[in-house]
C-alpha positions as CSV (number, residue, x, y, z in Angstrom):
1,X,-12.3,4.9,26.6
2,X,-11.2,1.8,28.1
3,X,-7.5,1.6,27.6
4,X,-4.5,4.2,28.3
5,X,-2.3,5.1,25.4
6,X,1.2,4.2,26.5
7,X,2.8,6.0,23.4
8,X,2.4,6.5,19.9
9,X,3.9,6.6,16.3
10,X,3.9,6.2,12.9
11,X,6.8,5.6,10.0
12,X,6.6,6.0,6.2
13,X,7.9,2.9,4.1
14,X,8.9,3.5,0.9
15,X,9.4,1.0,-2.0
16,X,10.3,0.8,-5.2
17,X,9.1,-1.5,-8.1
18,X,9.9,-2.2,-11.5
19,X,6.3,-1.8,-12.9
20,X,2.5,-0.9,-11.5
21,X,2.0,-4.7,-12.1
22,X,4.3,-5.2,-9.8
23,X,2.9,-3.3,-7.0
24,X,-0.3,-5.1,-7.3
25,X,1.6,-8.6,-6.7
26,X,3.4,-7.1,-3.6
27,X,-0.1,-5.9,-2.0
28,X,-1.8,-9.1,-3.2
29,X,1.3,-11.3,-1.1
30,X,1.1,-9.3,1.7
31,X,-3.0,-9.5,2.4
32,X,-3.5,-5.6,1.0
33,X,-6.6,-4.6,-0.5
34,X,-5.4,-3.6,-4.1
35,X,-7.4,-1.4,-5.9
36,X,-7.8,-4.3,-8.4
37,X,-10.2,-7.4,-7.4
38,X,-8.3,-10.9,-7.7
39,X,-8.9,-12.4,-11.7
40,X,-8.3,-8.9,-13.0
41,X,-11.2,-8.6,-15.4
42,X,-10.9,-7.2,-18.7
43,X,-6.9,-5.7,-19.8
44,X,-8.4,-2.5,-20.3
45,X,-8.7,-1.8,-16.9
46,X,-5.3,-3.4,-15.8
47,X,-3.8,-1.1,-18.4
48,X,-5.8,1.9,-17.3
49,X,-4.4,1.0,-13.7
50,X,-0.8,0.7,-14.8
51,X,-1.1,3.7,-17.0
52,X,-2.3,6.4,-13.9
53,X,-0.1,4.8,-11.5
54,X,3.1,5.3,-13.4
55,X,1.9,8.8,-14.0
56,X,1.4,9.9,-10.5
57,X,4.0,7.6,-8.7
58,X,7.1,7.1,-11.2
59,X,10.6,7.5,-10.3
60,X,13.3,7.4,-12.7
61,X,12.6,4.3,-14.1
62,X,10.5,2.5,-11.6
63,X,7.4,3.6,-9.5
64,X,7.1,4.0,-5.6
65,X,4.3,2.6,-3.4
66,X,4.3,4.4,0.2
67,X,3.6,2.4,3.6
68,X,1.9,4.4,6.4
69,X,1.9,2.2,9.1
70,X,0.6,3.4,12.7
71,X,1.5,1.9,16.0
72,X,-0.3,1.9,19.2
73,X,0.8,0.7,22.4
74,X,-2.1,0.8,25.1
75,X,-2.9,-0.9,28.5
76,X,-6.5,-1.3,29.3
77,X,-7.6,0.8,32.2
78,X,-8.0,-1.4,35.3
């Protein structure tokens, strides 16, 4: 290993959103890879998306995407 962990940690970001379609325009802004490629072929599929997301991540009346970002500050080993 060339560098020395200084220290270490993570968070969990929670947001909420309106709709699935919504989701996929916040990951698309932000440089994410969404699960769906840019010029969303047929609506099938978008639907199929917005369908099994709202299943497994709905709350209330909106639905929840989950940051887990890591952070890592190391100095490289002299």
């Amino acid at each position: 290993m060339h560098y020395n962990i200084v220290t270490a940690g993570e968070e969990r970001i929670r947001l909420t959103f309106a709709t699935p379609l919504d989701v996929l325009y916040q990951s698309q802004a932000y440089g994410g890879d969404s699960c769906l490629p840019a010029g969303i072929g047929p609506k099938v599929i978008l639907q199929e998306f917005c369908d099994k997301y709202a299943k497994l991540f709905s709350c209330g009346n909106a639905v929840t995407l989950t940051y887990h970002p890591l952070y890592i500050i190391a100095r490289k080993k002299p």
